[in-house]
VEXVEXGU-723174 format. One record per residue (C-alpha): residue in one letter; x, y, z; residue number from 1; chain. Coordinates in steps of 0.001 Angstrom, whole numbers, plus 524288, in hexadecimal, padded with zeros to 5 digits. Each point is the difference from the previous one (the first is absolute). Example, Ala and Ser with C-alpha at 12.3 -4.5 7.8 and 13.67 -1.06 7.14 Angstrom:
2
NODE   aa       u       v       w     i   ch
NODE    A   8300C   7EE6C   81E78     1    A
NODE    S   8055A   80D70   7FD6C     2    A
END
This chain:
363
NODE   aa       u       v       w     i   ch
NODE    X   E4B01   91341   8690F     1    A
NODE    X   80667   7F1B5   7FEE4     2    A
NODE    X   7F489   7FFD9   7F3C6     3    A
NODE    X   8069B   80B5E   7F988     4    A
NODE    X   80EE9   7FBBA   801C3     5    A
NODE    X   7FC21   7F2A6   7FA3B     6    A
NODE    X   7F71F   805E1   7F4EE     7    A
NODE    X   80E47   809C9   7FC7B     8    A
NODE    X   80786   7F3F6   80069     9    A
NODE    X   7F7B6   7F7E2   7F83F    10    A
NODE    X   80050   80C07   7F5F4    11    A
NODE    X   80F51   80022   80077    12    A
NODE    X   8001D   7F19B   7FD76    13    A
NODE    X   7F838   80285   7F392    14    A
NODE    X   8074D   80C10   7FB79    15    A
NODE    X   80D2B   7F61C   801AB    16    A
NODE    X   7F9C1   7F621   7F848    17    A
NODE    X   7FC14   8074F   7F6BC    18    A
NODE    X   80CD1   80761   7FEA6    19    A
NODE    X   8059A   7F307   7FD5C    20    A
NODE    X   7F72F   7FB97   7F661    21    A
NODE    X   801A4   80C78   7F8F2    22    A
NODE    X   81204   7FE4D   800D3    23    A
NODE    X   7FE36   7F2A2   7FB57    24    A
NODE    X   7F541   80433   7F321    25    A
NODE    X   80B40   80AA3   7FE4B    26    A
NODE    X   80D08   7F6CB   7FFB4    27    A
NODE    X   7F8EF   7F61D   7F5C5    28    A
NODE    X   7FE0E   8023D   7F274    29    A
NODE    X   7F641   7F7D6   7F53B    30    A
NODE    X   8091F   7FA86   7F549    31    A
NODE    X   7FAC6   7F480   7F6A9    32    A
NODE    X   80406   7F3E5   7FAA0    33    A
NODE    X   7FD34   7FDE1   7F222    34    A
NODE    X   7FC46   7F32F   7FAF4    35    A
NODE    X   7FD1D   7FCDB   7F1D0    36    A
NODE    X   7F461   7F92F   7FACC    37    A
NODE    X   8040B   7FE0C   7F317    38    A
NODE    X   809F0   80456   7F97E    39    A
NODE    X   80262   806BF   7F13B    40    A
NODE    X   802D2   7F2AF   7F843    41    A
NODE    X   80404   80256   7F04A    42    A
NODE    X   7F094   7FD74   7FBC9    43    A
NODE    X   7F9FA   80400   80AB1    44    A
NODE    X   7FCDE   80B2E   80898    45    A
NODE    X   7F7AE   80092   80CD3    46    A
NODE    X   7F846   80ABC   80765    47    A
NODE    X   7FB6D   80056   80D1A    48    A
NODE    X   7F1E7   80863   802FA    49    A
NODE    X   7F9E8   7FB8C   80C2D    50    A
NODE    X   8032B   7FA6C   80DCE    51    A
NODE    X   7F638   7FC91   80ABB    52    A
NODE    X   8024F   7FE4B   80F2B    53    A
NODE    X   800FF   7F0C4   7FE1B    54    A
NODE    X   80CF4   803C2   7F7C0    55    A
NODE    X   7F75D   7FC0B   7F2EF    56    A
NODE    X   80622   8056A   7F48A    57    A
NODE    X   7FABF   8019A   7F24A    58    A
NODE    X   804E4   8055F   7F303    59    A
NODE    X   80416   7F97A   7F2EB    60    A
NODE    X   80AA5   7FB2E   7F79D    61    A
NODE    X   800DF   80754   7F40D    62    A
NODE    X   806F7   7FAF4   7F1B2    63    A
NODE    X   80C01   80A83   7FC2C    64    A
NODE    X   7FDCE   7FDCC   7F264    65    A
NODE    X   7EEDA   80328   7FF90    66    A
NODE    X   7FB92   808C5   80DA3    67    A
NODE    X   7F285   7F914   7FB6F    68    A
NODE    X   805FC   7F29C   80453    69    A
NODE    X   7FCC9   7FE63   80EEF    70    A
NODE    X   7FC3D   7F65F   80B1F    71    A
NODE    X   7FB1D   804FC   80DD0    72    A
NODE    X   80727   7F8E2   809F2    73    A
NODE    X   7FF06   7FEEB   80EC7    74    A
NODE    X   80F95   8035B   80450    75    A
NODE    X   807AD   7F81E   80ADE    76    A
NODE    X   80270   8094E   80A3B    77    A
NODE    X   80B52   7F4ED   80511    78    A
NODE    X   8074C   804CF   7F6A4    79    A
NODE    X   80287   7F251   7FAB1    80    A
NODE    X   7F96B   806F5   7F310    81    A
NODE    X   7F67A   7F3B3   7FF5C    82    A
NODE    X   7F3F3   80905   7FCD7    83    A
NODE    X   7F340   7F971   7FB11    84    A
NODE    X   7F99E   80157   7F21D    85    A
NODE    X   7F29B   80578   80199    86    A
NODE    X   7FBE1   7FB36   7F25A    87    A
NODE    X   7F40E   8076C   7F811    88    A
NODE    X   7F2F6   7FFEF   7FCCB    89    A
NODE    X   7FA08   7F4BC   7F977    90    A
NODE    X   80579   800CA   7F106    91    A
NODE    X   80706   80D0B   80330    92    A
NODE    X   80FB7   7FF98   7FC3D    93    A
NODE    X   80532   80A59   809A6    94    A
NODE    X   7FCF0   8066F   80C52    95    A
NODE    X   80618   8095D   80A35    96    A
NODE    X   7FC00   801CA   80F65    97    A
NODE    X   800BD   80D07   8043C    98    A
NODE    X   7FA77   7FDE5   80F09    99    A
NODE    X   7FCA4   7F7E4   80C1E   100    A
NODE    X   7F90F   802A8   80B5A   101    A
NODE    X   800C9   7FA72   80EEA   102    A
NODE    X   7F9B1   7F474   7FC27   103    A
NODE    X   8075B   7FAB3   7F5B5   104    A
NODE    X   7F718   80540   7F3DF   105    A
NODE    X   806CF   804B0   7F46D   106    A
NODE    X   7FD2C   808C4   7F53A   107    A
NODE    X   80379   802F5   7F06E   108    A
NODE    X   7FBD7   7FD68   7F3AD   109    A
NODE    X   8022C   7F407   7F77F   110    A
NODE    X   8010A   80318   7EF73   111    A
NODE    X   7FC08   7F83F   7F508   112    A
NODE    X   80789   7FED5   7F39C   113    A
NODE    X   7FCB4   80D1F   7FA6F   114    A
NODE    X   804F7   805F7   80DFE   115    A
NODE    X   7F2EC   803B2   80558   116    A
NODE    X   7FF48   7FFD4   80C78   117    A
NODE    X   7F6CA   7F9F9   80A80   118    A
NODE    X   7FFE5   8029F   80EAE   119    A
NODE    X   802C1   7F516   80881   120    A
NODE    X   80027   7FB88   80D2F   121    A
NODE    X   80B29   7F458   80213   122    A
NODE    X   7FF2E   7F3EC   80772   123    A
NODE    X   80D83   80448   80724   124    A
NODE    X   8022F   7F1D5   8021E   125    A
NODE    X   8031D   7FF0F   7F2B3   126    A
NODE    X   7F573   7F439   7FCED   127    A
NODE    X   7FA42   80891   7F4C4   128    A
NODE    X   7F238   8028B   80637   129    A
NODE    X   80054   80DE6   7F99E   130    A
NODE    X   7F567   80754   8000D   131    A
NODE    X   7FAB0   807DD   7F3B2   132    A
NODE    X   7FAB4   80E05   80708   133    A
NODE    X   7FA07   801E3   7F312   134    A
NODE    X   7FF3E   80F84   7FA4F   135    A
NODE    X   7F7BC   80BA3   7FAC5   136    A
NODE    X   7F9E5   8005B   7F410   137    A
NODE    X   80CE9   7FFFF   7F87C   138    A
NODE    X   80924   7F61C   7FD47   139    A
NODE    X   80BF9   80134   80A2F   140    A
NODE    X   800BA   8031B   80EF0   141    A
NODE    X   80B6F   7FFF2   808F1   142    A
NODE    X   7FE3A   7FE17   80EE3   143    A
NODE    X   808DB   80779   8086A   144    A
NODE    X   7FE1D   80055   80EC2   145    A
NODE    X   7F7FC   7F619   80ACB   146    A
NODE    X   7FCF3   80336   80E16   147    A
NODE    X   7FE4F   7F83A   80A9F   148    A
NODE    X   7F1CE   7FE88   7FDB3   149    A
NODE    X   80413   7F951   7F20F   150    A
NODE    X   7F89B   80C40   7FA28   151    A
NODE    X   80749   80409   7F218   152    A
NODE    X   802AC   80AF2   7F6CF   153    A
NODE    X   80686   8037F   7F557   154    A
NODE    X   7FDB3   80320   7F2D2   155    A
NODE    X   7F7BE   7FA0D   7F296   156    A
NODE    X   7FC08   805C4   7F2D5   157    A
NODE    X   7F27B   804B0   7FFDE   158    A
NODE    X   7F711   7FE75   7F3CE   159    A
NODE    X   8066A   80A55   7F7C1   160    A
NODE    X   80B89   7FCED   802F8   161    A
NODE    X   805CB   808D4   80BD1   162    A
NODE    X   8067C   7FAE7   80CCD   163    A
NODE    X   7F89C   801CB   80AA0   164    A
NODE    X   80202   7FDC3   80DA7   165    A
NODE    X   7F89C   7F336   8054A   166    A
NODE    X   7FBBA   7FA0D   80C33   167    A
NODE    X   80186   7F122   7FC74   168    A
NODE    X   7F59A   7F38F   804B3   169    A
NODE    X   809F0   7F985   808AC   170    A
NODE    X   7F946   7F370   7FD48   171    A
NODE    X   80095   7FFC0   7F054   172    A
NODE    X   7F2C1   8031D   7FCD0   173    A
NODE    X   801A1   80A89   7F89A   174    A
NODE    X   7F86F   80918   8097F   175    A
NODE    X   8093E   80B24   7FC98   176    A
NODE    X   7FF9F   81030   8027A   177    A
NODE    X   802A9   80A57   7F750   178    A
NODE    X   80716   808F7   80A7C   179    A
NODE    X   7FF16   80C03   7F5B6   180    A
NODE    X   808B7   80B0C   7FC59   181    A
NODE    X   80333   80E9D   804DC   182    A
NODE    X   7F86B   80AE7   7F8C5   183    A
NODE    X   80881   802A1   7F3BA   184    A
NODE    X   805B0   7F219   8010D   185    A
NODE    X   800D5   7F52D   7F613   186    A
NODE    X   805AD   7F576   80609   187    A
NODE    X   80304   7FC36   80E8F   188    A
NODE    X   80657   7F5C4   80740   189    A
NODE    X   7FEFF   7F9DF   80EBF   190    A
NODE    X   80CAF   7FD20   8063F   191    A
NODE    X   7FD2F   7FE63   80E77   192    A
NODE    X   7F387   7FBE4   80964   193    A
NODE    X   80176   7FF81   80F38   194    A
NODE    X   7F6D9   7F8B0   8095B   195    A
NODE    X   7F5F8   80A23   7FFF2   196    A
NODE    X   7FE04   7FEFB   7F2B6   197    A
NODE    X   806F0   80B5C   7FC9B   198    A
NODE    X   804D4   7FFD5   7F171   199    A
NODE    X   808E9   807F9   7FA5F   200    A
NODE    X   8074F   80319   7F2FA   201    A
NODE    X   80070   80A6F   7F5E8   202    A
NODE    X   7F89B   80388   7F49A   203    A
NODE    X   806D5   80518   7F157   204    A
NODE    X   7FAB0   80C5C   7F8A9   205    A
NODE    X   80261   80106   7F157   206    A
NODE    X   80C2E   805D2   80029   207    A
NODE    X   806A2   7F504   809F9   208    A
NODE    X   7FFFE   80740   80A7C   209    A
NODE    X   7FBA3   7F8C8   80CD6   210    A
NODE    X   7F82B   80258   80C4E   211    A
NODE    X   80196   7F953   80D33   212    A
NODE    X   7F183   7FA26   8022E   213    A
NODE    X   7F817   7FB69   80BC5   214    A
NODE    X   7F5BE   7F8DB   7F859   215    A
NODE    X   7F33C   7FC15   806F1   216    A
NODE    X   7FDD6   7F2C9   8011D   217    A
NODE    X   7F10D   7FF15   7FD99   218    A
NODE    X   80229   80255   7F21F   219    A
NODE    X   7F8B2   80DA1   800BF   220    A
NODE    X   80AA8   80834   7F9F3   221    A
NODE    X   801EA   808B5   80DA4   222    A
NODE    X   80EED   7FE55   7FB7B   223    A
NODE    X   80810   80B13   808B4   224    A
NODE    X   80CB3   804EA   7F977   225    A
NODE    X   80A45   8016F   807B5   226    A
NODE    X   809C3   80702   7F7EC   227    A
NODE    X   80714   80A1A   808EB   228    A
NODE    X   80BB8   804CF   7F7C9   229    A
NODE    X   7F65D   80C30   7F923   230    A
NODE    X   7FCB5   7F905   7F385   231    A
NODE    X   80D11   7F780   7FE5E   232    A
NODE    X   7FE48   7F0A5   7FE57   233    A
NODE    X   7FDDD   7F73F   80905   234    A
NODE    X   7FF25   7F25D   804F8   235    A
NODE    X   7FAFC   7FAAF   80BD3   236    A
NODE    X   80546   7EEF9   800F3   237    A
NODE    X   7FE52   7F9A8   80D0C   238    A
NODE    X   7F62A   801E8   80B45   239    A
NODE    X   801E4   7FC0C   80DAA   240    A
NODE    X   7F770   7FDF9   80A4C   241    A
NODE    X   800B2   80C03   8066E   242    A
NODE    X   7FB5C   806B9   7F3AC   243    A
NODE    X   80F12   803FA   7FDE3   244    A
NODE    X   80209   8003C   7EFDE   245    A
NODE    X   80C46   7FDCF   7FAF2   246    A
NODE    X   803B7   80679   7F127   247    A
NODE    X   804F9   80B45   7F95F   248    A
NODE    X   7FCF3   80D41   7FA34   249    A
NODE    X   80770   809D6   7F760   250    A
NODE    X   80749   809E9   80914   251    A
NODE    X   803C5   80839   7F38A   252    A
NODE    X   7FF64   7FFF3   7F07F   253    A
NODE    X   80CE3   7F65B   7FDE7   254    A
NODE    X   7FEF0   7F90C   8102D   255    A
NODE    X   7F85A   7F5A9   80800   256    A
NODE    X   7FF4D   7FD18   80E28   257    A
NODE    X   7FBC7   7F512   8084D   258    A
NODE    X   7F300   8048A   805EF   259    A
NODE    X   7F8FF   7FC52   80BF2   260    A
NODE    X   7F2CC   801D4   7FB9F   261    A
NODE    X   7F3F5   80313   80BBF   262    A
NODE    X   7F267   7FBA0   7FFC7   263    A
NODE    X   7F634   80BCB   7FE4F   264    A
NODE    X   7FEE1   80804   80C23   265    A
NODE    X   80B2F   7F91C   805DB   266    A
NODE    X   808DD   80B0B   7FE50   267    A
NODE    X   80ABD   80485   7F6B3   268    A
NODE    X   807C7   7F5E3   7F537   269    A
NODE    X   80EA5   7FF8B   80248   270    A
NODE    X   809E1   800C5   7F75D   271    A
NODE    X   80A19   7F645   8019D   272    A
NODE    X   80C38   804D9   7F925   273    A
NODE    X   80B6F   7F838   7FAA1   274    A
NODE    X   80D8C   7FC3A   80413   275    A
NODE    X   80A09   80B3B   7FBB7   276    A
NODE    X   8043B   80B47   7F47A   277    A
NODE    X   80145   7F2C6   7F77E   278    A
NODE    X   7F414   7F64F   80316   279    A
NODE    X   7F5F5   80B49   7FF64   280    A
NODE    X   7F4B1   7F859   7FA82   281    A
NODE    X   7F8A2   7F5EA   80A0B   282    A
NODE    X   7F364   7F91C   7FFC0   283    A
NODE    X   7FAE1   7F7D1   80C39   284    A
NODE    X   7F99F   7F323   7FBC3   285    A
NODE    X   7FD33   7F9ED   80D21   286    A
NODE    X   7FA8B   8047B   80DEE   287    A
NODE    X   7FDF7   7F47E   80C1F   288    A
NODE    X   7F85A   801AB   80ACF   289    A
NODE    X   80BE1   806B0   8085D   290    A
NODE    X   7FFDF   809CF   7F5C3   291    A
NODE    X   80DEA   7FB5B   7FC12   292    A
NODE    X   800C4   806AB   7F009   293    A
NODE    X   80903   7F8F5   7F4FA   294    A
NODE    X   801B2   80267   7F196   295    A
NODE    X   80B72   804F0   7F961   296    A
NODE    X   806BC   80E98   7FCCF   297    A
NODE    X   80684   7FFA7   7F25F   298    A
NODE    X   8071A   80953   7F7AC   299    A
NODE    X   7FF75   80721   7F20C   300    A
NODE    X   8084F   7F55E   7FA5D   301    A
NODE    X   7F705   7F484   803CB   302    A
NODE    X   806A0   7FB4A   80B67   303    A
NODE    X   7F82C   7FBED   80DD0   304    A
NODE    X   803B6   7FDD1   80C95   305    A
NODE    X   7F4CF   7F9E6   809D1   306    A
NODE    X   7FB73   808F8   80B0C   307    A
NODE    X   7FD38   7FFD8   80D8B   308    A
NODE    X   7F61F   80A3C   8008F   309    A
NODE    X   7FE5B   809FE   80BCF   310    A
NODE    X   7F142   80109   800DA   311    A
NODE    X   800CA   80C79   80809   312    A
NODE    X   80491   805BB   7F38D   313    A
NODE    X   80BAF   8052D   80574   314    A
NODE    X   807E3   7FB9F   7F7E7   315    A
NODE    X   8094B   7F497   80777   316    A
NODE    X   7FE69   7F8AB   7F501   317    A
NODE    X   80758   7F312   80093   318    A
NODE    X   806EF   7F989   7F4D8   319    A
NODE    X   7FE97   7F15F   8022A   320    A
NODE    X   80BCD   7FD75   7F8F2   321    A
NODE    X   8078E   8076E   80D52   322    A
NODE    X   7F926   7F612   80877   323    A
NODE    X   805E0   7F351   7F8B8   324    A
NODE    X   80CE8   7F970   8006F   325    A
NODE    X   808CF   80524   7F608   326    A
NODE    X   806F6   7F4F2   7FCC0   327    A
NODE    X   7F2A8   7F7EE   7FD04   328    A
NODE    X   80016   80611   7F0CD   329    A
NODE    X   7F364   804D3   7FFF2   330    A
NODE    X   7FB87   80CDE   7FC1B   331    A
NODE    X   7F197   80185   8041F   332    A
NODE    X   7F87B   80710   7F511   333    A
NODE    X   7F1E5   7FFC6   8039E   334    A
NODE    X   7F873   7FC52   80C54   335    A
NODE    X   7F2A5   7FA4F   7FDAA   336    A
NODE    X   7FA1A   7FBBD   80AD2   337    A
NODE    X   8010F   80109   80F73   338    A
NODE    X   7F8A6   7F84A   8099C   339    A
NODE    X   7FD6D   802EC   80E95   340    A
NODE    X   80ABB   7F798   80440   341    A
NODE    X   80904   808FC   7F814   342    A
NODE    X   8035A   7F7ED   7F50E   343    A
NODE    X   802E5   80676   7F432   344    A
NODE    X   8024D   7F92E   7F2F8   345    A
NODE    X   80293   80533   7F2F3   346    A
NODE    X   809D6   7FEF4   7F57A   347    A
NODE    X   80D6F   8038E   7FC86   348    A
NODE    X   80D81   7FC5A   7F789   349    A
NODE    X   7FD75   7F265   802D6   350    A
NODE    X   7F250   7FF46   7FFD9   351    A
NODE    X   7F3CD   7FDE7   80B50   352    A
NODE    X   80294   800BD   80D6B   353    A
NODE    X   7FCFA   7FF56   80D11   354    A
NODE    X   8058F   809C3   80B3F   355    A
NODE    X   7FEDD   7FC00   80D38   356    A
NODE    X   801C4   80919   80978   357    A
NODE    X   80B01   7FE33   80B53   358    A
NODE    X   80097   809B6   80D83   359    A
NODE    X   80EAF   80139   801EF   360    A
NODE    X   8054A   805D4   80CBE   361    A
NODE    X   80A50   80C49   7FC3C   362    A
NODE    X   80E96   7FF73   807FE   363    A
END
């Protein structure tokens, strides 16, 4: 009997804890302080595309006057806006970084004269020990996403000139994979690749029109499409580990909505919606391991407002521009990346930045 009372109180104590914990999650609220990376200068512009759980950022400073005219850079999450040059390849003019993984390895492309491009993995340090990932048969490639394995993908021309998908030689030897196309396809592109070696991307039919793509890895052309939207383009652009696939597919003939893609056999895709009756159109470009979903929501006339997306698919989207300051100045236009610390960065009015996320108690 004395067992019992103490096993009931022992249960109460837990319910009271609980009930606690729960009060306290419901009197505090997530807001974010934004802090710039670069800012908008009169010859320069700067963009922000991915953030690992070190707080490593990478994007690239871009000329105004020729969008041709950029130099990946590693940013200064201090926000002391001292952000480090990542240089090029060997004899190559220009360059841009478009991610970074756990362990400090960064990805892009570096251009010669002529603007070809050649993927590249940077020496984050900034010491210039680039390394050339090589390409197809063609004459250009572009690397676009690294795991935490260091394994690589993106996209090169082939020998008659398409873009296909690749599966880069981390180690520059030019021991690179032709990742292949959809049925009906002419072109693809890889855009994400998770631990497990899961790649995906989309591939492009004649008429433009894309398909979200799981593409198979051993180079066998067993390519899965994962288009969901009844023959309406689609996109598929970040993988997590979980197999979760950020992107977007056409909802109707004229609209677009963020899309939580699923694995085959792993159940349903989700459409994500967008904000309100204005920002109708949305696209998610990044998914962490928490499942936490950013991109943007934008509206006929151009303008975009980054997004806090509700992964349920309920619809509690977020605009991250309620979750800042007002009086900082910014108005957040896209969000890029997220890690698993919740760091979000993106860019805006004033250019990159960084939000870092603050728990505030509510009166």
């Amino acid at each position: 009997m004395q067992g019992i009372k103490q096993s009931k109180i022992s249960t109460l104590i837990k319910i009271a804890c609980m009930s606690l914990v729960l009060t306290a999650l419901a009197r505090a609220e997530t807001k974010y302080e934004v802090i710039t990376l670069k800012e908008v200068s009169d010859t320069n512009t700067f963009d922000v595309r991915s953030i690992n759980k070190n707080g490593e950022i990478v994007g690239y400073v871009q000329s105004i006057s020729d969008a041709n005219i950029s130099h990946a850079i590693l940013f200064d999450s201090t926000a002391h806006q001292r952000g480090v040059d990542l240089g090029t390849l060997t004899g190559y003019r220009y360059s841009r970084a478009y991610a970074v993984n756990n362990f400090g390895k960064a990805v892009g492309f570096s251009a010669d004269n002529a603007r070809r491009p050649r993927a590249t993995l940077f020496d984050i340090t900034g010491h210039g020990n680039n390394v050339d990932l090589g390409k197809l048969a063609g004459d250009s490639s572009v690397a676009i996403s690294i795991n935490d394995n260091g394994e690589i993908v993106g996209y090169a021309k082939n020998k008659s000139g398409a873009e296909h998908a690749a599966f880069f030689d981390a180690a520059g030897k030019r021991d690179n994979m032709d990742l292949g196309i959809l049925p009906g396809c002419t072109s693809s592109y890889a855009t994400g690749i998770n631990v497990h070696g899961q790649v995906v991307g989309y591939c492009v039919d004649d008429s433009g029109k894309n398909y979200a793509t799981l593409f198979d890895i051993s180079g066998k052309g067993r390519n899965v499409n994962l288009e969901v939207s009844g023959g309406r383009s689609s996109k598929a652009n970040k993988i997590n580990d979980h197999g979760q696939i950020a992107g977007v597919s056409g909802v109707s003939s004229n609209e677009q909505h963020a899309m939580l893609f699923k694995l085959p056999a792993e159940g349903n895709s989700i459409d994500l919606g967008a904000l309100s009756l204005e920002y109708t159109r949305s696209e998610a470009l990044s998914v962490n391991n928490n499942g936490e979903i950013v991109g943007y929501c934008s509206n006929d006339k151009g303008k975009a407002r980054a997004t806090l997306f509700d992964a349920s698919g309920q619809g509690n989207n977020v605009d991250l521009n309620t979750l800042i300051d007002p009086a900082s100045g910014w108005t957040l236009n896209y969000a890029y990346s997220i890690n698993d610390r919740g760091l979000i960065v993106g860019r805006g009015s004033k250019g990159a930045f960084l939000l870092r996320p603050v728990v505030r108690n509510i009166p």
